[in-house]
Structures are given as structure tokens and as C-alpha cells.
C-alpha positions in Angstrom: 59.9 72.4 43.7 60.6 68.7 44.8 57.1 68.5 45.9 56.3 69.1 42.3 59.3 67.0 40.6 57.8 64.5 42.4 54.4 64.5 41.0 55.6 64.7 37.2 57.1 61.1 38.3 54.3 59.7 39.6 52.5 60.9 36.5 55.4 59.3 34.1 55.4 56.0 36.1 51.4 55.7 35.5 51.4 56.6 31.8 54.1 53.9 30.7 52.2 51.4 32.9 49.6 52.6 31.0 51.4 51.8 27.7 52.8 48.7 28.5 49.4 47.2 29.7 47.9 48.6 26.8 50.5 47.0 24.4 50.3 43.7 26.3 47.2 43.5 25.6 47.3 44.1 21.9 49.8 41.8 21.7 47.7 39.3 23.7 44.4 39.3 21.8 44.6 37.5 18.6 42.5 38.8 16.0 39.4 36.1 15.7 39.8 33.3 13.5 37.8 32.3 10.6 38.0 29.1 9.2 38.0 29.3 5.0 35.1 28.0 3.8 35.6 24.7 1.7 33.7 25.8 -2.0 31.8 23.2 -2.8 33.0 21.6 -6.3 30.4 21.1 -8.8 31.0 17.8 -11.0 32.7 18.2 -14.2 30.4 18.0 -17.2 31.4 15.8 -20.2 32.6 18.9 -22.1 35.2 19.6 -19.4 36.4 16.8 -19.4 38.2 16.5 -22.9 39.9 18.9 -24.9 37.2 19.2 -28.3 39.9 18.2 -30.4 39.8 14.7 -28.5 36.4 13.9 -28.0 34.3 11.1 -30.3 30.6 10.8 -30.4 29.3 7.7 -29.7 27.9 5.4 -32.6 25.1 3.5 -30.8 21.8 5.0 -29.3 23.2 3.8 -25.4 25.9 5.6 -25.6 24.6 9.1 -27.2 22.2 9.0 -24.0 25.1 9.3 -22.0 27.6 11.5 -23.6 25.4 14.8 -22.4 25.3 17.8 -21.7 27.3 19.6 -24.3 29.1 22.7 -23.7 25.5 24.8 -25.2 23.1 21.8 -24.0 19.6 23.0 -22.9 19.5 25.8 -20.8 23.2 26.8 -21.5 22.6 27.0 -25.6 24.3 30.5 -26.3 24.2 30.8 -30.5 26.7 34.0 -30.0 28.8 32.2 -28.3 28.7 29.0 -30.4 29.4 30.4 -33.6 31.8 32.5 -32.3 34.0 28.8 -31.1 32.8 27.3 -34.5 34.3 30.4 -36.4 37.8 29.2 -35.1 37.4 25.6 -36.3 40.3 25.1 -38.6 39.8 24.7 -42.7 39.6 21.4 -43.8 38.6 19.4 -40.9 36.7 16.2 -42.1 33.7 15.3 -42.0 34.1 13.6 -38.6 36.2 15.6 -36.7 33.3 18.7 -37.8 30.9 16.1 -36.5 32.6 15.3 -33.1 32.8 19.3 -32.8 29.3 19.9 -33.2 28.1 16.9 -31.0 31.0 18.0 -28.4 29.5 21.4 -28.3 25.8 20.3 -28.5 24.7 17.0 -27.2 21.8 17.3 -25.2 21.7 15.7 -21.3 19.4 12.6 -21.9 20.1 10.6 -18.7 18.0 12.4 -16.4 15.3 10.9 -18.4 17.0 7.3 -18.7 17.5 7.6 -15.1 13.3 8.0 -14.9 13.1 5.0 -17.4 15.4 2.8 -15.6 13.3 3.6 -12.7 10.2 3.9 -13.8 7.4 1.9 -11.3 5.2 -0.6 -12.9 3.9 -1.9 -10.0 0.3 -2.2 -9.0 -1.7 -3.1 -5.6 -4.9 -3.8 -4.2 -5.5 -1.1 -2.6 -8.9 -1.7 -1.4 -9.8 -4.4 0.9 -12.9 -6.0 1.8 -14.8 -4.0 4.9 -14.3 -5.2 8.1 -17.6 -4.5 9.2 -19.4 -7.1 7.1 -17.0 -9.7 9.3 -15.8 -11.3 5.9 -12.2 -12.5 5.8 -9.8 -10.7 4.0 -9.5 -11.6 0.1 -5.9 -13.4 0.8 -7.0 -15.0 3.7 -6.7 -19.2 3.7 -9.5 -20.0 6.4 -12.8 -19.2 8.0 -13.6 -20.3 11.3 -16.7 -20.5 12.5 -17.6 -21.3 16.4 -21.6 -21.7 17.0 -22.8 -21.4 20.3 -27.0 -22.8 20.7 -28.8 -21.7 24.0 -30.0 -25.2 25.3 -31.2 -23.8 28.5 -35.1 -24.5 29.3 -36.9 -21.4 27.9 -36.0 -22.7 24.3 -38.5 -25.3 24.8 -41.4 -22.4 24.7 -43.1 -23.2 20.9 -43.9 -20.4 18.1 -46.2 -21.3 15.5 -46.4 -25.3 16.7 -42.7 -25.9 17.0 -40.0 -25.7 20.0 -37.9 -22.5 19.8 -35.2 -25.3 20.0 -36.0 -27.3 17.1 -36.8 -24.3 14.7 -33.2 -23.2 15.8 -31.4 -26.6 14.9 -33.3 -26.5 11.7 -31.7 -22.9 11.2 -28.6 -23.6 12.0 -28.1 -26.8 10.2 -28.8 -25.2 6.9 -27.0 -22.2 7.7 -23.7 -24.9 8.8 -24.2 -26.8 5.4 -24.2 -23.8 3.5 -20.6 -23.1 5.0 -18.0 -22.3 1.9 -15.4 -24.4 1.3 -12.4 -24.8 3.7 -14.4 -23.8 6.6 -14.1 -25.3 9.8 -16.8 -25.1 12.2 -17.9 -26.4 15.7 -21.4 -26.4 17.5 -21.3 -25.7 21.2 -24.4 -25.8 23.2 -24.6 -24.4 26.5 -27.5 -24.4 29.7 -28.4 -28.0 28.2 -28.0 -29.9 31.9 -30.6 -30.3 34.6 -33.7 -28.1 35.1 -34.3 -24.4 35.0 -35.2 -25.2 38.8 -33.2 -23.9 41.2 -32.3 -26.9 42.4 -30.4 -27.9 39.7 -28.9 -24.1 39.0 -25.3 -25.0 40.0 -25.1 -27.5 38.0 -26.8 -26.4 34.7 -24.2 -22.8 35.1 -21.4 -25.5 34.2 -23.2 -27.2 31.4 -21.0 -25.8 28.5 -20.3 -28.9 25.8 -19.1 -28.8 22.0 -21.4 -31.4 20.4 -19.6 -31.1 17.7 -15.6 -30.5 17.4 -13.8 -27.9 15.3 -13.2 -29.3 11.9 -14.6 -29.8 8.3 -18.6 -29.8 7.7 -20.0 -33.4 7.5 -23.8 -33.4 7.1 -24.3 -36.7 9.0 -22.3 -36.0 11.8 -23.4 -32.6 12.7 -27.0 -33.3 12.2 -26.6 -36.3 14.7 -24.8 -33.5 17.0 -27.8 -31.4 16.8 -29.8 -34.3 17.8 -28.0 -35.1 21.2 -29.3 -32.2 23.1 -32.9 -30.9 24.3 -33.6 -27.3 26.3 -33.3 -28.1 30.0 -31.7 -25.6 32.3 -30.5 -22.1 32.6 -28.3 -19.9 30.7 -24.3 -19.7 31.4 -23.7 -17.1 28.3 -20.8 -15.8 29.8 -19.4 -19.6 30.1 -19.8 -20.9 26.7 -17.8 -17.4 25.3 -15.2 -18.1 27.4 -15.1 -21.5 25.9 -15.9 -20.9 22.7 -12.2 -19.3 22.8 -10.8 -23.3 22.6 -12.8 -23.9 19.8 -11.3 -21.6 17.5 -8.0 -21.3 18.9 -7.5 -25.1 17.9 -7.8 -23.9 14.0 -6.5 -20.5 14.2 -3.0 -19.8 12.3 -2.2 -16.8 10.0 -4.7 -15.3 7.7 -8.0 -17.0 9.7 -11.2 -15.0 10.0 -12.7 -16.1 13.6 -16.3 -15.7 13.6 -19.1 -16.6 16.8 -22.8 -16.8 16.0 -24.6 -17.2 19.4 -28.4 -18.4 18.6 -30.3 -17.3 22.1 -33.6 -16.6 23.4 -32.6 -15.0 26.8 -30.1 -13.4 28.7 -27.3 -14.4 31.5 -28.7 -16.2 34.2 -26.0 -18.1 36.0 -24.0 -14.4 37.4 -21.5 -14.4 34.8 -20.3 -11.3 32.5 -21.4 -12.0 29.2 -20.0 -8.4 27.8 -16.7 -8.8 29.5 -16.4 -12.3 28.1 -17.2 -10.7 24.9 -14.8 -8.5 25.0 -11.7 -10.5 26.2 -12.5 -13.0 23.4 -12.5 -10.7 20.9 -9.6 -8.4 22.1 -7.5 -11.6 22.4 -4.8 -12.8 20.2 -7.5 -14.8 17.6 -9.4 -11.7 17.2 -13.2 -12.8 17.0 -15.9 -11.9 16.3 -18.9 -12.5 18.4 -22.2 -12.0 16.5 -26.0 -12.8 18.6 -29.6 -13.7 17.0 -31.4 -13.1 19.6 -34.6 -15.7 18.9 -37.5 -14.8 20.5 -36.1 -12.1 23.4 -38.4 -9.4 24.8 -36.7 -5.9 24.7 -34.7 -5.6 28.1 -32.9 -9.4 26.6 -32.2 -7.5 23.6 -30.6 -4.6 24.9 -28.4 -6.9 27.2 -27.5 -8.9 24.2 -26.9 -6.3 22.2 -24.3 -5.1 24.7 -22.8 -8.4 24.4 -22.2 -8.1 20.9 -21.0 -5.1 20.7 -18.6 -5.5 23.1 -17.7 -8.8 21.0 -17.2 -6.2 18.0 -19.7 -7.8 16.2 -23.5 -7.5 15.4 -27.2 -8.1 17.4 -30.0 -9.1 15.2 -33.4 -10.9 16.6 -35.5 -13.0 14.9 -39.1 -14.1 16.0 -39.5 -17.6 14.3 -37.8 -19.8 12.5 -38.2 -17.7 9.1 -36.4 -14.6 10.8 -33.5 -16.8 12.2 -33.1 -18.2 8.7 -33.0 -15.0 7.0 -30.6 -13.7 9.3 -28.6 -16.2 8.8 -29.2 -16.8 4.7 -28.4 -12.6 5.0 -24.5 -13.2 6.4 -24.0 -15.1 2.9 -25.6 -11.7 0.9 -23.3 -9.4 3.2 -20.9 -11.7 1.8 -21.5 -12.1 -1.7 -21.9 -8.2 -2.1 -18.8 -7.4 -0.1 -17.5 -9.9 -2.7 -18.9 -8.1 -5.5 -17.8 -4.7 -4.4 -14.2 -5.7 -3.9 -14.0 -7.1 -6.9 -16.0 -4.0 -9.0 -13.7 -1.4 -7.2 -10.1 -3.3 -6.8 -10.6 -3.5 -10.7 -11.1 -0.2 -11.8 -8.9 1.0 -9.0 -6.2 -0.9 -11.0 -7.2 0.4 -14.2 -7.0 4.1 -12.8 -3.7 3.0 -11.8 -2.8 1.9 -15.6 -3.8 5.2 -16.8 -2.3 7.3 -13.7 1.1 5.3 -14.9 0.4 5.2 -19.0 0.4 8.9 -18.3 3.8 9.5 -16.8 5.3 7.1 -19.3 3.6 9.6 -22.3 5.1 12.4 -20.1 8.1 11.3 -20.0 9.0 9.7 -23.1 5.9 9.2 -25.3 6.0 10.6 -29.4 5.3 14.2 -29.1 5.8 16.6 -26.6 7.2 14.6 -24.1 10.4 15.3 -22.2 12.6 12.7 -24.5 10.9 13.9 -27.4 11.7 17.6 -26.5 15.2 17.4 -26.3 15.8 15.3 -29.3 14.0 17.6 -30.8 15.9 20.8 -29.9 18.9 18.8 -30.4 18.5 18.3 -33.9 17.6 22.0 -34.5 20.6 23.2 -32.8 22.7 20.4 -34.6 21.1 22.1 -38.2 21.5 25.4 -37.3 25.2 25.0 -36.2 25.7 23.2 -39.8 24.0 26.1 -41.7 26.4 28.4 -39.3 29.6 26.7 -40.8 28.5 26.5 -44.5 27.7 30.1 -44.3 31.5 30.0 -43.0 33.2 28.3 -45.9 34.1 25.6 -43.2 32.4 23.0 -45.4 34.3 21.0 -47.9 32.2 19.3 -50.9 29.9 16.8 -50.3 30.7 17.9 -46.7 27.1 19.1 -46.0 25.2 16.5 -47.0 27.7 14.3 -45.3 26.8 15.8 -42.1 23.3 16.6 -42.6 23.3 12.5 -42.8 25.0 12.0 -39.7 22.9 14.3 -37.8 19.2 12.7 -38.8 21.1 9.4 -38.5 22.1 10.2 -34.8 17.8 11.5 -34.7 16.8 8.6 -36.1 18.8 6.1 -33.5 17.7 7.9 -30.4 14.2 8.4 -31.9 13.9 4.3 -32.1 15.9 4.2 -28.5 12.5 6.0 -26.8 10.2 4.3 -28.7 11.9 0.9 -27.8 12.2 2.0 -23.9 8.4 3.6 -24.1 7.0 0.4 -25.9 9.0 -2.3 -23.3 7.0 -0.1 -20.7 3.9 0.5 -22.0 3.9 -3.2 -22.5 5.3 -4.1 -18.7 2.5 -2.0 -17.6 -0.5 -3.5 -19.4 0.7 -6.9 -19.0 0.3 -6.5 -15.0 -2.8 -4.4 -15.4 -4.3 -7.7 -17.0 -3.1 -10.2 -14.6 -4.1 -8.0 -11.8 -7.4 -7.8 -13.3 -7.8 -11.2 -14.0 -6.8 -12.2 -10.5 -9.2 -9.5 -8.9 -12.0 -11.2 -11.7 -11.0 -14.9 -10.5 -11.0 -14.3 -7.0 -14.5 -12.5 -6.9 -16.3 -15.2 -9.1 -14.9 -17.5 -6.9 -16.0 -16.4 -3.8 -19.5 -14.6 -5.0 -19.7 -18.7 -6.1 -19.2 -19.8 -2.7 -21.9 -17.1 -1.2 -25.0 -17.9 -3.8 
């Protein structure tokens, strides 16, 4: 019997420990916390803003664009529910205060489309630029420089048709350098032009790398007497004279300057130099140039070295046989030039005008006579406004004269907003074709001037 008192105590002891741990822990966990979520407050439209009794249209065209939307503007136009708030107008309002109602109530949201207008882009841009492949400076840019490197080394005394390779190249070069646009500054490096093509005198001819004639402006005298100071004599430090040619330009280069190398030889590298990695480093440097060969007279493993050389200078190999070739290759740099000229010009100008009309477009779009967005809405405006006025005559909330009255007021407040667009549309459409024209004109100016300088 005590054995079993005994038990039932235990048991009693466990199930109110039991309890209290369970209640402990009721009391202990807090339900989880949820933070109210902040509604997000719309902004108040004009109409909830002023009691209708209080509100006055505006009289001038700037401020009807701005007094939008109305209570039944636009998408929230409810006729039901209008006449029903028109039915309660008091008797004998006048004409204004029936007036200030009906634009209170139905005043359509015009600045969206002010906003468009007050922001509207008239801007235009060249867009397309002259190719970089023809190796023709850019249409804004202020200089071309021009480094000419002449093989003097002794294989240009070899003669085709009667004639030296080296004169026939002087003569070449001398009309290609007078022929030079202006604002051009050039300089005439010859190179190999020292000793013998003996072996003897190899060291010293591989250091033979001289401008005859120093970057500047093209004088006729003075470069032709530079041409004259040199014969072909040794061999043929290619790679030298690029890595030279780099001071020649560098001591005219400045922002906006094209930096151009014509390299008139009949053979390759013959001194151990790198012609292609001289190539490269000049025109991967910090003036950018471009080195362009004629190889004059080079059999076809000399042309495939030398057109490594030039591409590796980013520019172009041509050869030439005779004097004729070299000259056409040479007159043919002023043709690349002229046409790239021409194209620019041709496509920058109806570029433009597709511009224009991308533009003219949006403007008709947005606010042009019919069927554009301004045009809409003062359109549905007005209908509303008559309908709501037909609404309160057929309510005996007119008083005489009172209709017309209104019916004034209403294609006076058209007639304002109508000459409002058409004043914003014409100051635009007349923004826009004035820039078109000056663009065009510029574009026209600057290719006449530089297809002048390429004829």
C-alpha cells in the first residue's frame, strides 16, 4: 500500500513538472513579429487637393497644361458618375463657378506631354566617320603628318627602262610630296645611303639613317635640293630608319594628327635588324602610325618580307615595277582619299537627314495637328467638356444666356491650348530643321574642301 502511495507521487511530481515546463515555455516564446508594412502613398492629384467649390481654372494656355488630371480625366472618365456629382450642383451657380465645376471635374493631364516637349532632343551627330583603313585622318582632325623613308642603299642604282631605280623614285616622290594638302608637314629620311654594298663597309652603311629633310611645311626648293644630296651606295638598315622615323613624327604630333610612313624600297633588311618588330612598336606606340611600303622593283620573297613589314605597321604593301607604277601608287593614296572624302560626306548627309525625319516624326507623334497625343486629349477634352454642358441643360442648371456663355468658354479654353501645341510643335519643328541645315552644310563644306585638296 505505501509501495503504491508512493508511485502516485512520483507520478504527481512528473506531471506538474510537466506543466510548469510546458507553461514556461509558452510564456517564453513570443509569438513572431511582423513589422506593418509602410503603404506606399500615391501623390495627390489636383482634384484632391481643393474642395470644387474652391478651385479656379486657369486663364492662360501655361497654366491649363498644368492644372490636370480632373477628377474624370482620361482613363478615369465615368459619365454615371459625373452626372450623378453634376446633378447636385446647386441652382443658380454662375457662369463661372459652372465653369470652374466642369474644368475641376474634367481637365485633362497635359504635362506628360509638356514634360516630352520640354525635353524633346534636337540634337544631331556625325555618326559616321571616315574608314580607318584608307589611312585618312579623321574629318575633325587639324594635321597630317607624313614621314618618307627612301632606300638609298646600292641596289637602287640598278636602271629600268634607261633610268636608276633611285632617280625614277625621287622623281615619284617629289610629286607625290608637292601634292601634299595643305597643313601637312612632311620629312624625307633616307636610309643605307653611306659607303659600299661591300662588306667592307657593312658596319658602317647599317648606321646610315639621315632625314635630308626635317619635319615641317612643304617648300619645293628645299626638298628638291634634299632629294639631290644623296645617291644609292650601301646596304639596307630598314629596321633602323623605322625606329627613326618615330622622331620625325613625334616632333609634330599633338591631338587630332594622322601619322602616316611611306617607305619607297627595292629590297629587304640586310643589316640583322627586325623590320616587322620595328613596325610594329612604331605603330603600337603612343603616335599611332602608320607604316605603308612600295616595294619598287622587289622579286617575290622581298615582297612577302615587306609585306610582313607593313602589316605589322598596320598599314598597306603595294609594288611597283617602274617609275609609272610608283607614281600611280602614290597619285592612288590621293583617290583613296578623295573617295573616302566623298563617301563621308554622301552618307554623314543623308544620315543626318534620316535623323530629321526619325525626329520630325516623334514631334508629329507627339504633338503634331491630328492624331497626335496633344491633339487627342484636347480633343476628348472638349467632348467631355460639351457633353457635361448638354448634361446640365438637360438639368435645368442653366440660367439664360448661360449656355452659350459656356459653350464660349469651353472652345475658348480649345482654341488657347490648340495655338499652345501648335506654338510648341512649330518652335520645334523649326529647332530641328535649322540644325539639320547647318549640319548639312558643314558635312557639304568640309567634303568640298577636302575632295579640293585630293584632286
Amino acid at each position: 500500500m505505501k509501495k503504491w502511495l508512493s508511485l502516485v507521487i512520483i507520478f504527481s511530481i512528473l506531471l506538474l513538472s510537466g506543466c510548469s515546463l510546458l507553461i514556461q515555455a509558452a510564456q517564453t516564446t513570443k509569438p513572431e513579429q511582423t513589422k506593418p508594412q509602410s503603404k506606399k502613398t500615391e501623390p495627390l492629384k489636383p482634384w484632391q487637393k481643393i474642395k470644387p467649390e474652391d478651385f479656379r481654372a486657369a486663364t492662360t494656355p501655361e497654366g491649363m497644361v498644368k492644372e490636370g488630371p480632373g477628377k474624370y480625366a482620361g482613363y478615369d472618365y465615368d459619365a454615371a458618375a459625373l452626372q450623378s456629382e453634376l446633378a447636385k450642383l446647386p441652382n443658380g451657380l454662375s457662369t463661372d463657378q459652372l465653369y470652374n465645376q466642369l474644368i475641376y471635374y474634367l481637365a485633362e493631364n497635359y504635362k506628360p506631354i509638356v514634360d516630352k516637349l520640354d525635353h524633346f532632343d534636337t540634337s544631331f551627330e556625325i555618326r559616321n566617320k571616315t574608314p580607318d583603313d584608307l589611312r585618312v585622318h579623321a574629318p575633325d582632325a587639324k594635321k597630317l603628318n607624313v614621314a618618307i623613308l627612301l632606300d638609298a642603299s646600292g641596289s637602287m642604282a640598278g636602271k629600268i627602262d634607261g633610268k636608276t631605280k633611285m632617280e625614277q623614285a625621287k622623281e615619284a616622290i617629289g610629286r607625290f610630296a608637292s601634292q601634299l594638302p595643305d597643313g601637312t608637314t612632311v620629312s624625307l629620311r633616307v636610309y643605307g645611303h653611306k659607303g659600299t654594298n661591300q662588306a667592307k663597309d657593312k658596319a658602317m652603311s647599317c648606321k646610315s639613317s639621315e632625314v635630308v629633310y626635317p619635319s615641317g611645311a612643304y617648300d619645293a626648293t628645299r626638298f628638291q635640293q634634299a632629294l639631290g644630296r644623296f645617291r644609292p651606295a650601301g646596304w639596307t638598315p630598314l629596321a633602323k630608319a623605322i625606329r627613326d622615323a618615330q622622331s620625325d613624327l613625334v616632333a609634330n604630333n599633338g591631338p587630332n594628327t594622322e601619322n602616316i610612313v611611306y617607305i619607297v624600297s627595292d629590297g629587304i633588311e640586310t643589316c640583322g635588324g627586325d623590320p616587322v618588330a620595328a613596325a610594329q612598336s612604331l605603330h603600337q606606340s603612343n603616335i599611332h602610325a602608320v607604316v605603308n611600303i612600295i616595294g619598287f622593283d622587289v622579286d617575290n620573297a622581298g615582297q612577302k618580307a615587306l609585306q610582313a613589314v607593313a602589316d605589322a605597321g598596320g598599314g598597306e604593301f603595294s609594288t611597283a615595277q617602274d617609275q609609272q607604277e610608283l607614281e600611280m601608287y602614290l597619285e592612288q593614296q590621293y583617290t583613296q582619299m578623295w573617295l573616302a572624302w566623298t563617301n563621308w560626306g554622301n552618307t554623314n548627309w543623308i544620315d543626318v537627314n534620316n535623323q530629321y525625319n526619325a525626329k520630325w516624326q516623334r514631334l508629329q507623334l507627339i504633338a503634331g495637328f491630328s492624331g497626335s497625343q496633344f491633339a487627342n486629349k484636347l480633343q476628348t477634352e472638349r467632348q467631355h467638356l460639351e457633353s457635361a454642358l448638354s448634361f446640365l441643360d438637360r438639368k435645368n442648371k442653366l440660367q439664360d444666356g448661360q449656355y452659350s456663355d459656356l459653350s464660349s468658354k469651353i472652345s475658348d479654353r480649345y482654341n488657347a491650348l490648340e495655338a499652345y501645341r501648335q506654338q510648341r510643335y512649330d518652335e520645334l519643328d523649326q529647332i530641328l530643321t535649322e540644325k539639320r541645315d547647318k549640319l548639312q552644310a558643314f558635312i557639304e563644306q568640309k567634303q568640298q574642301e577636302m575632295q579640293k585638296k585630293y584632286e
